[in-house]
C-alpha positions as CSV (number, residue, x, y, z in Angstrom):
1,X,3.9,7.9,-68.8
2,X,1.1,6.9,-71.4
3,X,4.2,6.3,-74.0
4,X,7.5,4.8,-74.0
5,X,9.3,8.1,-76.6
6,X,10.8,11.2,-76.2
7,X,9.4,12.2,-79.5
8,X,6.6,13.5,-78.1
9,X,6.4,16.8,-75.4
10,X,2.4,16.4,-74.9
11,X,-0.5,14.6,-75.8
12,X,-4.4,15.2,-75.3
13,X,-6.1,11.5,-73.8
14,X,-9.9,10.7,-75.1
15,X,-11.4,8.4,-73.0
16,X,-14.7,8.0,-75.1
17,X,-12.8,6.6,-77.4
18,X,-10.7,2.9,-78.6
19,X,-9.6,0.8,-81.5
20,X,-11.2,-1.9,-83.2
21,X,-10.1,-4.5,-85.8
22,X,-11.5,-3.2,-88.8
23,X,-12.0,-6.5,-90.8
24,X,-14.0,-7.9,-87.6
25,X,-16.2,-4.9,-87.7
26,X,-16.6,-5.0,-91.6
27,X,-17.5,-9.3,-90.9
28,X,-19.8,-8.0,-88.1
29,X,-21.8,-5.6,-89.9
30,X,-22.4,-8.2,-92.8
31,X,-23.9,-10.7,-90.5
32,X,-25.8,-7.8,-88.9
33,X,-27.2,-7.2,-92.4
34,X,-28.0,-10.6,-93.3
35,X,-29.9,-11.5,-90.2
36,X,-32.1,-8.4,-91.0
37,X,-32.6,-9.8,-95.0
38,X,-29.8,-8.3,-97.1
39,X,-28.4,-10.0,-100.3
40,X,-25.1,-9.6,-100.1
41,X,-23.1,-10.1,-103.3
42,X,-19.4,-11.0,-103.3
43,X,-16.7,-10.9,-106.0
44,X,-19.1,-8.8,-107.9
45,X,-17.7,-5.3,-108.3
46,X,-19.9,-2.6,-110.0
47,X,-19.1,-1.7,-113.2
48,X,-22.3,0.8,-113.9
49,X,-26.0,1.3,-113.6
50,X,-28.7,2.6,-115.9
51,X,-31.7,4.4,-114.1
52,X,-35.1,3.1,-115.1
53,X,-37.2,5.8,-116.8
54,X,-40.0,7.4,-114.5
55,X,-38.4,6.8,-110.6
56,X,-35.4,5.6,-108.7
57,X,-35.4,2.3,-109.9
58,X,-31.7,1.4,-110.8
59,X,-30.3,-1.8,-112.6
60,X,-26.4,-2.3,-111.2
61,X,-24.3,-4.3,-114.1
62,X,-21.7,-6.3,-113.0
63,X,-19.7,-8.7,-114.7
64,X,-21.2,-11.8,-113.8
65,X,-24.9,-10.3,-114.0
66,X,-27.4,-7.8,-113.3
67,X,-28.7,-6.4,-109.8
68,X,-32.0,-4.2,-109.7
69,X,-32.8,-1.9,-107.0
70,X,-35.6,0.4,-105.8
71,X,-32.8,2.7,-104.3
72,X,-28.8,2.9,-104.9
73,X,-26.4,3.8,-102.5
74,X,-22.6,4.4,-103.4
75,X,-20.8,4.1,-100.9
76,X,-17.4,2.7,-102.3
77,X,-15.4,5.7,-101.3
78,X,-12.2,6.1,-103.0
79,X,-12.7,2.5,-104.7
80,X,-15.6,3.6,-106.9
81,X,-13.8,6.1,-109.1
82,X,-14.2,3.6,-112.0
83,X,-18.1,4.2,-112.3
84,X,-17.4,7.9,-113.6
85,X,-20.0,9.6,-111.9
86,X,-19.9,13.4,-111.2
87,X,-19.3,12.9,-107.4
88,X,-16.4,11.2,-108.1
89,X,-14.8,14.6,-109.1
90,X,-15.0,15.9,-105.3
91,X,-12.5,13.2,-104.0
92,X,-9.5,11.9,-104.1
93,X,-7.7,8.6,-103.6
94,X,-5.0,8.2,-101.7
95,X,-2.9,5.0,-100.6
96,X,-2.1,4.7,-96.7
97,X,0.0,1.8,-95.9
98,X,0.7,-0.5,-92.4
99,X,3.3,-2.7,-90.9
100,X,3.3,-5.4,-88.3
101,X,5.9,-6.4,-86.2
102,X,6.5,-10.1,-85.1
103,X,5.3,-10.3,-81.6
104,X,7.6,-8.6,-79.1
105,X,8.7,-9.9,-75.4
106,X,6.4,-8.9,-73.2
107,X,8.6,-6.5,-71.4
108,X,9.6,-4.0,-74.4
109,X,6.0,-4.1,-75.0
110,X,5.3,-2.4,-71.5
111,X,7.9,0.1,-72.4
112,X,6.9,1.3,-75.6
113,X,3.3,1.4,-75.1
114,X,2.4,0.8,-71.0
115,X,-1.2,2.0,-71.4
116,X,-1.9,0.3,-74.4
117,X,-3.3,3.0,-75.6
118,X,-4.1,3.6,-80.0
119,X,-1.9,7.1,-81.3
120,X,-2.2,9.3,-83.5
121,X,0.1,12.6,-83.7
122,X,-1.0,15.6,-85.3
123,X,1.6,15.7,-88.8
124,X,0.2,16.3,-91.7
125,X,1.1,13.0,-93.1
126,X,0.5,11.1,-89.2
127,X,1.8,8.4,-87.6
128,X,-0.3,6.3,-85.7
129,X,0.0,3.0,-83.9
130,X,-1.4,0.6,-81.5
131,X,-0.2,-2.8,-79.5
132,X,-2.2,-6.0,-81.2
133,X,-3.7,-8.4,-78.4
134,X,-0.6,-10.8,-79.0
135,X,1.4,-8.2,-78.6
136,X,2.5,-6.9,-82.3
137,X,3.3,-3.4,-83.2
138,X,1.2,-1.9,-86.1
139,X,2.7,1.3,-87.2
140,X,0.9,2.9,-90.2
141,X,1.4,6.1,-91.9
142,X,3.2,7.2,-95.6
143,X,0.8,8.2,-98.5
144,X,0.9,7.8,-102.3
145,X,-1.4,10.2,-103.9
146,X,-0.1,8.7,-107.4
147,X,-1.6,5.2,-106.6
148,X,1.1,3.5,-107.1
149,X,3.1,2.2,-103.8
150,X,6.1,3.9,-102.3
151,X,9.3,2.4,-103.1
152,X,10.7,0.4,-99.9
153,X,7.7,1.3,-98.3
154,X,8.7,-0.9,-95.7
155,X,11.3,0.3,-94.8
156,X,10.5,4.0,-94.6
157,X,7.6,3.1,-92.5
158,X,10.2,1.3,-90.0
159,X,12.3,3.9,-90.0
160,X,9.8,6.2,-88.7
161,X,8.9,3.5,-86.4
162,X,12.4,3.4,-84.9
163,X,13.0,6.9,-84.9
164,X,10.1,7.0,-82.1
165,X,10.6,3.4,-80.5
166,X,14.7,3.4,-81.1
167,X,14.1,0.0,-79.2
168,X,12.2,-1.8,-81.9
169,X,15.1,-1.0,-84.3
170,X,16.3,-5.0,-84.3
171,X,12.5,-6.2,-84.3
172,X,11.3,-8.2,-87.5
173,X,8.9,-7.3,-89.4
174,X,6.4,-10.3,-90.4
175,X,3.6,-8.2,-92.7
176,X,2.9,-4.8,-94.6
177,X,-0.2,-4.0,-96.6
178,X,-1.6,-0.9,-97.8
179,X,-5.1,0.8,-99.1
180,X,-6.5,3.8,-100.4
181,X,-8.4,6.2,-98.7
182,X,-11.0,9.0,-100.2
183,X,-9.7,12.5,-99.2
184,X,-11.7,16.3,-100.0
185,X,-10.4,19.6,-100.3
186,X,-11.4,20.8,-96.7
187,X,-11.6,16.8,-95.5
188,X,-15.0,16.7,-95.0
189,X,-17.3,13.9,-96.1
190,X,-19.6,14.5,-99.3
191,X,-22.8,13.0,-98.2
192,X,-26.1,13.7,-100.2
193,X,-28.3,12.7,-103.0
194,X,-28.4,13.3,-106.8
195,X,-31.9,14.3,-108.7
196,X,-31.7,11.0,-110.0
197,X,-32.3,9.8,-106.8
198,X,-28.5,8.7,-105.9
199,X,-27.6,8.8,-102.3
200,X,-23.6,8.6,-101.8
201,X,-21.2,8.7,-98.7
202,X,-17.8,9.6,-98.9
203,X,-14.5,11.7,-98.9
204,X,-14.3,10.8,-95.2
205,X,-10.7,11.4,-95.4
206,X,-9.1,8.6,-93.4
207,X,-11.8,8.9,-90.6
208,X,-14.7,6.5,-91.9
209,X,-14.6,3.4,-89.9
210,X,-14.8,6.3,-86.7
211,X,-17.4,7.8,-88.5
212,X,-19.7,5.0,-89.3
């Protein structure tokens, strides 16, 4: 058995694919761009930009100054709703939230999850969840389409942990974070350009870090 549950009658296995820690990909992709001459600029967010007449020249205003660009590229997903521009209008945010476990013993980690393999099940709302290296449980799932976080998210999350792994019932919990995700209608990305010249990626609906 791939799984350690009952919950579950049947399951469909992709070997093509895996799980990555997202923060060491995002790190990884910034050092990739620096070595090939990016600027990047830190706790600098957005807050408009102003085309220069005749072409695609933008100037992006931030609070601490002013970046010009021959070409602009939105690609904050559901964290660039505060820039008002029409595209905004085709998606919306959504919070998505995570727990870790402290590390378990090394035999109930066998039993719950012997392949080590990363789930996801099929509910609308899913569950999905996947064995850290030093052998933590993270079990996301739960949405707030208001903005605001869930009450006790915590602790619903757990509960739907335990009601799958009944064994991890007495584990502690160490850490729980959350983040928004962009979502459209039919949860397919909005990827194009504007006739000002605006290229924009987003609405990937909980699937960009696969996607990109």
């Amino acid at each position: 058995a791939r799984l350690g549950t009952r919950r579950y009658v049947a399951g469909l296995v992709d070997h093509g694919s895996g799980h990555v820690n997202p923060l060491a990909y995002l790190n990884g992709l910034a050092r990739a761009a620096e070595k090939a001459g990016v600027t990047v600029f830190e706790q600098s967010a957005a807050c408009r930009f102003v085309h220069q007449p005749g072409g695609e020249e933008v100037n992006v205003y931030t609070d601490r100054g002013v970046v010009r660009a021959d070409r602009l590229l939105l690609c904050g997903n559901a964290y660039q709703r505060h820039l008002a521009t029409p595209m905004q209008a085709m998606i919306m945010p959504v919070g998505t939230y995570i727990l870790a476990t402290a590390p378990l013993p090394e035999a109930l980690a066998a039993e719950i999850l012997p392949s080590g393999v990363c789930v996801s099940d099929m509910n609308f709302v899913l569950d999905y969840f996947r064995m850290t290296p030093d052998r933590r449980m993270l079990f996301g799932g739960r949405v707030s389409y208001s903005g605001l976080p869930p009450v006790a998210v915590a602790h619903r999350l757990k509960r739907r942990m335990c009601a799958i792994f009944p064994a991890l019932d007495g584990v502690p919990l160490t850490h729980c974070w959350g983040g928004k995700v962009a979502i459209t209608r039919n949860r397919l990305p909005h990827i194009g350009r504007t006739p000002q010249g605006v290229y924009f990626a987003h609405g990937y609906s909980g699937h960009g870090l696969a996607l990109s």
